[in-house]
N, C-alpha and C positions, 0 to 999 in steps of 0.2 A: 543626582546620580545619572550617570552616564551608558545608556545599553550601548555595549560594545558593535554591538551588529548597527547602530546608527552612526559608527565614526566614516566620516570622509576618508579616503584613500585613493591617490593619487598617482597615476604612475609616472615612472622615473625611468629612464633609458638612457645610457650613451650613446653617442652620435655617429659610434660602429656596432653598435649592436642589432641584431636582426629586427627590432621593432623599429629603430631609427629608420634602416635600409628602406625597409615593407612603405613606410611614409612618406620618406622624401627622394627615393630613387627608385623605386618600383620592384623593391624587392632584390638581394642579395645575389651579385651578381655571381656566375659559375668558378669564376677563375678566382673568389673573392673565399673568405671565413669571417662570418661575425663574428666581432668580437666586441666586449663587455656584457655586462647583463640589464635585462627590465624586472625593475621590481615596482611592488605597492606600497608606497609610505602614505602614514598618517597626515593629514593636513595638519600643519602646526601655527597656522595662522598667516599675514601679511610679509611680505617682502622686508617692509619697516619695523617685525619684530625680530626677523630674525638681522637685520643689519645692528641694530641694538644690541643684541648679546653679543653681536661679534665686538663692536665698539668698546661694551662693558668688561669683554675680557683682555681687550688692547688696554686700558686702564687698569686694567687688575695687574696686568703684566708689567708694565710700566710703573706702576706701585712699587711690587715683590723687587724690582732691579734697581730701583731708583732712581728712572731715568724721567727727566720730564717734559723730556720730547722724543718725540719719534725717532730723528736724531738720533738721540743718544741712546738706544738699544741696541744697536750694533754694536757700541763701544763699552757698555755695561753686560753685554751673555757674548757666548760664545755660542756660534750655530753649528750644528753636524750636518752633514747629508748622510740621507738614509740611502743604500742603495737600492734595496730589494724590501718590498714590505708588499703584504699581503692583505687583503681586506677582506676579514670572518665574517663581519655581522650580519651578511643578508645570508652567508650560509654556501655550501654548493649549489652549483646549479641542477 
């Protein structure tokens, strides 16, 4: 069992948001607005597992379509572009 209060957590920032600026410009310039957010994610392990799952689901995908090459995904689904989407999970800021 895992005490919650012993998990790793990590922060995470984009490369316009005010914790990027504060790091590697010396802080948010006047005429400027950060933008994006920094949050705390869970460590979920190595580089190598999460390239894994991505790989497993490029394979799952390529299963479900039929295709069995990369290739041939384009020509087996039809892709949409989204225009506008919004990202809840970390919440307002």
């Amino acid at each position: 069992m895992i005490n919650k209060e012993c998990v790793i957590r990590l922060i995470f920032y984009g490369m316009s948001s005010q914790s990027a600026m504060a790091k590697h410009s010396g802080g948010v310039a006047k005429y400027r607005a950060a933008e994006g957010k920094t949050v705390l994610l869970p460590y979920r392990g190595t580089v190598h597992n999460t390239i894994s799952d991505i790989l497993g689901g490029v394979r799952s995908t390529c299963t479900y379509v039929g295709a069995a090459k990369l290739k041939e995904l384009t020509k087996r689904t039809t892709f949409i572009r989204v225009q506008e989407q919004e990202n809840n999970v970390f919440g307002k800021e």
